[in-house]
C-alpha positions as CSV (number, residue, x, y, z in Angstrom):
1,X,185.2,202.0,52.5
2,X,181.6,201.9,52.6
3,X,179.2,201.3,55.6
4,X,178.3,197.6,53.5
5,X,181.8,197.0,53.4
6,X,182.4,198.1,56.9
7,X,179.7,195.7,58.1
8,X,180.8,193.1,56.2
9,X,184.6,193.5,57.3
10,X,183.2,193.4,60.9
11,X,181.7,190.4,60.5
12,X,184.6,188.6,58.9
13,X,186.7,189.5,61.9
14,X,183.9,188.1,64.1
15,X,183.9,184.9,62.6
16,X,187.6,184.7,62.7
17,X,187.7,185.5,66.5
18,X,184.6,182.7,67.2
19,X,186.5,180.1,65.1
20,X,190.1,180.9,66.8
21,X,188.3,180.6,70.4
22,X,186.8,177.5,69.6
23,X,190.3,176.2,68.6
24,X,192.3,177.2,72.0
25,X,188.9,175.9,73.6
26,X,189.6,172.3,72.0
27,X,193.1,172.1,72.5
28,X,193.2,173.6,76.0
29,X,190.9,170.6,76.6
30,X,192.9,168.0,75.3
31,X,196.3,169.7,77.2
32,X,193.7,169.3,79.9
33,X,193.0,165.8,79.6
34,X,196.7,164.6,79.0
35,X,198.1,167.0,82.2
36,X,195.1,165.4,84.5
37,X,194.6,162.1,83.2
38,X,191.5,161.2,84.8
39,X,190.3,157.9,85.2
40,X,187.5,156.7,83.3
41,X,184.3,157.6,85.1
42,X,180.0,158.1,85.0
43,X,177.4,158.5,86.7
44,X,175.7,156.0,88.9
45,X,174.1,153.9,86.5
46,X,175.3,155.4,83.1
47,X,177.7,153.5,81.4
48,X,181.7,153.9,81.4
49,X,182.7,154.6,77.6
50,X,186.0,153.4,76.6
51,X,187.4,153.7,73.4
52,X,189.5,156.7,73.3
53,X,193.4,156.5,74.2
54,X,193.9,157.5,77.9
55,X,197.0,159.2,78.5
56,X,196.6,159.1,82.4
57,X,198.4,155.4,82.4
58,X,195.8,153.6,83.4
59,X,191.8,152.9,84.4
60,X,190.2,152.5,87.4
61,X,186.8,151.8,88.3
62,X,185.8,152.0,91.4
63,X,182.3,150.5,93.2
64,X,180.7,151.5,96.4
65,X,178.3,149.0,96.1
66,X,177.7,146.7,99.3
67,X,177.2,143.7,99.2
68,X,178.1,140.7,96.2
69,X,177.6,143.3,93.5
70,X,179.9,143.4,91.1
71,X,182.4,146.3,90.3
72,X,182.5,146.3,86.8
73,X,180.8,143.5,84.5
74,X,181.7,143.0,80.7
75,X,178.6,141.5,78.6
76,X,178.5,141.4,74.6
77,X,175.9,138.7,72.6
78,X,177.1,139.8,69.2
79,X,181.1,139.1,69.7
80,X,183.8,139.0,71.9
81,X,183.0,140.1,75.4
82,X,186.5,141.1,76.1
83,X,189.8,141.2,74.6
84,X,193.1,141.9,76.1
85,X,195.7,142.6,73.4
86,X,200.0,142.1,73.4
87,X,201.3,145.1,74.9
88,X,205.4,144.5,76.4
89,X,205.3,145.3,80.0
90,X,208.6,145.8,81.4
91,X,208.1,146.8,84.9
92,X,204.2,145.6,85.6
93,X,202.8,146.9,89.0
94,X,202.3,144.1,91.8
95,X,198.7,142.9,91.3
96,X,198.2,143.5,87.6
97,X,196.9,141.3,85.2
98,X,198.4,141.7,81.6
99,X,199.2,140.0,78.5
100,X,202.7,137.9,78.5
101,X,204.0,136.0,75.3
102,X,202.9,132.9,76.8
103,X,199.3,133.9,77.6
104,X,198.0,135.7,80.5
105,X,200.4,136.5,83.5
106,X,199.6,138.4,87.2
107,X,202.3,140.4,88.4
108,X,203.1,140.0,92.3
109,X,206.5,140.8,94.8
110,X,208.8,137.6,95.4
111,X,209.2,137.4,99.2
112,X,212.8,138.2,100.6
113,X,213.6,140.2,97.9
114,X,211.2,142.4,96.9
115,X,211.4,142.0,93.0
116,X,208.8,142.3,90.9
117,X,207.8,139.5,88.6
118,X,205.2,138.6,86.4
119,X,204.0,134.7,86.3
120,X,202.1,132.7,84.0
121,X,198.4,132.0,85.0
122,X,197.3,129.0,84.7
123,X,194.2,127.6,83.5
124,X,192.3,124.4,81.4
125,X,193.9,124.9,78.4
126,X,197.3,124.9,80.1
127,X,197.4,122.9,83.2
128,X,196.1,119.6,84.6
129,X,194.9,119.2,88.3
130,X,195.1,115.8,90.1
131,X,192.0,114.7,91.5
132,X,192.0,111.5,93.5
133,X,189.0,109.0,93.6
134,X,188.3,106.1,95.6
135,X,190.9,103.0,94.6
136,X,189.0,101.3,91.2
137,X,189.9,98.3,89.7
138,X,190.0,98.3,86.1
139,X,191.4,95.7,85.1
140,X,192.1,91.8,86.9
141,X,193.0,89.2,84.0
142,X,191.8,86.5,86.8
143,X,188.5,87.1,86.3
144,X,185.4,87.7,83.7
145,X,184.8,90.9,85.3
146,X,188.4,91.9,85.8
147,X,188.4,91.6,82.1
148,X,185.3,93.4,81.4
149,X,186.9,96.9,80.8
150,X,189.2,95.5,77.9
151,X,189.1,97.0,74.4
152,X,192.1,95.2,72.9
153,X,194.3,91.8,74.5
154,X,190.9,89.4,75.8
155,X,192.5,86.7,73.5
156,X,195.9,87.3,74.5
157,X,195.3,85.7,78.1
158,X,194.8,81.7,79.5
159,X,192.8,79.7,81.2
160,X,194.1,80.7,84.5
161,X,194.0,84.1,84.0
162,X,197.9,85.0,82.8
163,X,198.4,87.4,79.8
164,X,200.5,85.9,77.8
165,X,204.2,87.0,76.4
166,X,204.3,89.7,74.2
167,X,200.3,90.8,75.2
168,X,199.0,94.1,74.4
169,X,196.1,94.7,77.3
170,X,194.0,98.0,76.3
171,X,191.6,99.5,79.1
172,X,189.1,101.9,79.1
173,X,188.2,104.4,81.8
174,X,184.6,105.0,80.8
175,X,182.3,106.4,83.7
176,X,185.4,107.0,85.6
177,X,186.5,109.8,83.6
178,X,185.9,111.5,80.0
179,X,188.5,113.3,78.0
180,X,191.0,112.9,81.3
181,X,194.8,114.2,80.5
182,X,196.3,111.1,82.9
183,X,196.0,108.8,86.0
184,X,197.7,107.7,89.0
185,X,197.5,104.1,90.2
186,X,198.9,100.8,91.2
187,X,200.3,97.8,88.9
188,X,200.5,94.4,90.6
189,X,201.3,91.3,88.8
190,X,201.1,88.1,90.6
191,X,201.7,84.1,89.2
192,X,204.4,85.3,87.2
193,X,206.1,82.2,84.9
194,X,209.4,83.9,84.9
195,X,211.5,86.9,84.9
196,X,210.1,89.7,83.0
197,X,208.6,93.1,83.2
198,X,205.4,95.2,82.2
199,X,205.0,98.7,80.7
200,X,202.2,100.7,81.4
201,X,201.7,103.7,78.6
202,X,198.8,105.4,77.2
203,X,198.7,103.4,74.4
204,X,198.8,106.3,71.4
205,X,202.3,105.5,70.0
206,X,204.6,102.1,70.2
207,X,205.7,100.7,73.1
208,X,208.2,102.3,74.8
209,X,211.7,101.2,75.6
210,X,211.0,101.5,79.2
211,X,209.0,99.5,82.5
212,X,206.7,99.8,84.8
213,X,207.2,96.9,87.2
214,X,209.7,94.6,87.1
215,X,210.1,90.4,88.3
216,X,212.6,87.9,88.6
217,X,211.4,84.9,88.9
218,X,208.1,82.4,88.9
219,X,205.5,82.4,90.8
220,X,206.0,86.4,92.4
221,X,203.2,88.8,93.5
222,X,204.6,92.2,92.8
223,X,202.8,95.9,92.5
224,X,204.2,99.2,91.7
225,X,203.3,103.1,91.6
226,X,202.2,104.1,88.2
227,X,201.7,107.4,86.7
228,X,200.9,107.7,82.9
229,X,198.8,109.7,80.0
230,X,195.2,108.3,79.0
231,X,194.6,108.1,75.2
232,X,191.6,108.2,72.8
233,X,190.0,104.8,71.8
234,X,187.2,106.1,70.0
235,X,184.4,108.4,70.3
236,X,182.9,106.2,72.5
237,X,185.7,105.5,74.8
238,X,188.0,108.8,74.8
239,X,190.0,107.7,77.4
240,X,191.9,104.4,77.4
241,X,195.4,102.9,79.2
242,X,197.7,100.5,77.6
243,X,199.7,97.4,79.4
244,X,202.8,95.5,77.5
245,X,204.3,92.3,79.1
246,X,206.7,91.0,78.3
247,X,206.2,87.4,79.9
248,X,203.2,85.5,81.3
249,X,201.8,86.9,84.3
250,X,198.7,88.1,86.0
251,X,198.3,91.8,85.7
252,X,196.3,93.4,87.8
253,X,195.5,97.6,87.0
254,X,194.2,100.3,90.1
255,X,192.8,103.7,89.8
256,X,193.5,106.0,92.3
257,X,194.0,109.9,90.8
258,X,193.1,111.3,88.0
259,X,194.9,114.1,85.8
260,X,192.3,116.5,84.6
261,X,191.6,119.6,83.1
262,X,188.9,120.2,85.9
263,X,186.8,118.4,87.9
264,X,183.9,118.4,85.8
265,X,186.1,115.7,83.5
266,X,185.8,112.9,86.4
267,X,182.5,110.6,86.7
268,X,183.2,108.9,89.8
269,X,182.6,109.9,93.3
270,X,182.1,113.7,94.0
271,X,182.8,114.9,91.0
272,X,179.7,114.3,89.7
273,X,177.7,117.1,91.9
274,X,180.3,119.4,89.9
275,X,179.6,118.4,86.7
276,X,175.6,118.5,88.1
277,X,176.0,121.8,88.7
278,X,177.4,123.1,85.2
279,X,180.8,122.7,85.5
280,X,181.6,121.2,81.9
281,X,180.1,124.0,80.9
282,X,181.5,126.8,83.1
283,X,185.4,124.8,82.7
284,X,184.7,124.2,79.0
285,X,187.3,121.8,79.1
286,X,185.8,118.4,77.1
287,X,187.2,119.6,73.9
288,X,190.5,120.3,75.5
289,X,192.6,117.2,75.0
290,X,191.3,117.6,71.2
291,X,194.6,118.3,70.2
292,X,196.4,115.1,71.6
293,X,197.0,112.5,68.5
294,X,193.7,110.3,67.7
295,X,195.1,106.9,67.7
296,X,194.6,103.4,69.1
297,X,196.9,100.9,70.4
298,X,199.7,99.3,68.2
299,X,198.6,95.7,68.3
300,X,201.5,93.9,67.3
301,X,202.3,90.8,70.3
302,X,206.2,91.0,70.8
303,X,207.2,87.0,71.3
């Protein structure tokens, strides 16, 4: 062999010893980082990069910070700030947050006998909270003003102030609430002609085959607890209740709870300092009864 040969040879094998080297190098690294699995980490004030799949089970950040600053904060303007994809968890750890086929679920320990379980969490797009108000009249057939929240029915009551049989009364909740789920209340009739019975519903389908309040005889003054769904009027009434009765009488309607995505859907009483201080916005939760059937009341008088 010559020496240019020999040279050459040499530096073939060099090459081949550099490039085998650099291999082990990588993949002692990567045994490395699946043996360890070490949680995500930086340096004060660089950022954590995630991305890659870690093999250690799970991430933790951690924060020394004192004070209200925050451990870890998400922020992307272009897109999605953070997305938490379906992943079965059979055995969660107490504490955790993960993904469940319903939506979002916390795992935590069941007193007494220490089991594990995961449970849904609960938010404005899939719970209501009751939030009572001072006791409002809406509606009092008796009088102008009683009347002055009716949509749908003003005809359908006499001179001294009875709906008449077979009257379909429609109320609006404007300034009390907007885009509300339900409401809790009080139905009173009084200077009844006869036996008969009213239905309070929300007005969006027929009237049911059911009551509210029930009387027996002329001349009674009668009230009863009443808890029913609001409806959608129009844009500019979203929330309305419906009354059916069924023989003359005096009906008389009282607010005193509201169902509600959050309190930043109720305009009356303390509410309003929440919604003053951005809580529509912060709840989101005006566009969340969207999905409820757009309809008005049936007005068909049953005599």
């Amino acid at each position: 062999m010559t020496s240019s040969g020999t040279e050459r040879t040499a530096r073939r094998r060099a090459v081949l010893r550099t490039a085998a080297t650099a291999a082990g190098a990588a993949v002692a690294a990567t045994a490395a980082t699946v043996a360890n699995g070490s949680p995500a980490s930086a340096a004060n004030g660089d950022p954590v990069k995630i991305g890659q799949p870690n093999t250690g089970g799970s991430t933790t950040l951690r924060s020394s910070a004192a004070g209200d600053l925050s451990t870890l904060e998400v922020a992307n303007p272009n897109g999605t700030t953070l997305r938490l994809t379906s992943n079965p968890v059979s055995a969660p750890t107490p504490g955790a947050l993960h993904m469940s086929p319903s939506g979002l679920a916390v795992a935590g320990v069941s007193p007494g006998d220490s089991v594990v379980r995961s449970q849904q969490v609960f938010s404005t797009a899939n719970a209501t909270m009751p939030w009572p108000i001072a006791p409002t009249r809406i509606l009092d057939t008796r009088t102008a003003a009683g009347r002055s929240r009716l949509l749908w029915g003003a005809d359908a009551i006499d001179s001294s102030g009875r709906a008449e049989a077979g009257a379909i009364l429609a109320v609006h909740l404007k300034d009390i609430v907007s885009w509300g789920y339900g409401m809790l209340g009080n139905v009173t009739v009084a200077n009844t002609a006869r036996s008969g019975f009213a239905t309070v519903w929300s007005g969006a389908d027929d009237v049911p085959a059911s009551s509210t309040i029930n009387w027996w005889g002329a001349g009674q003054l009668l009230s009863n607890g009443v808890i029913t769904q609001l409806a959608m009027w129009d844009a500019d009434y979203p929330d309305f209740v419906a009354i059916a009765v069924a023989s003359p009488a005096v009906v008389i309607l009282d607010v005193t709870a509201l169902l509600v995505y959050s309190p930043a859907d109720v305009e009356l009483g303390n509410a309003a300092a929440a919604k003053a201080a951005g809580g529509r916005a912060a709840f989101g939760s005006g566009a969340a009864r969207k999905d409820r059937p757009v309809q008005q009341v049936t007005a068909r008088r049953q005599r």
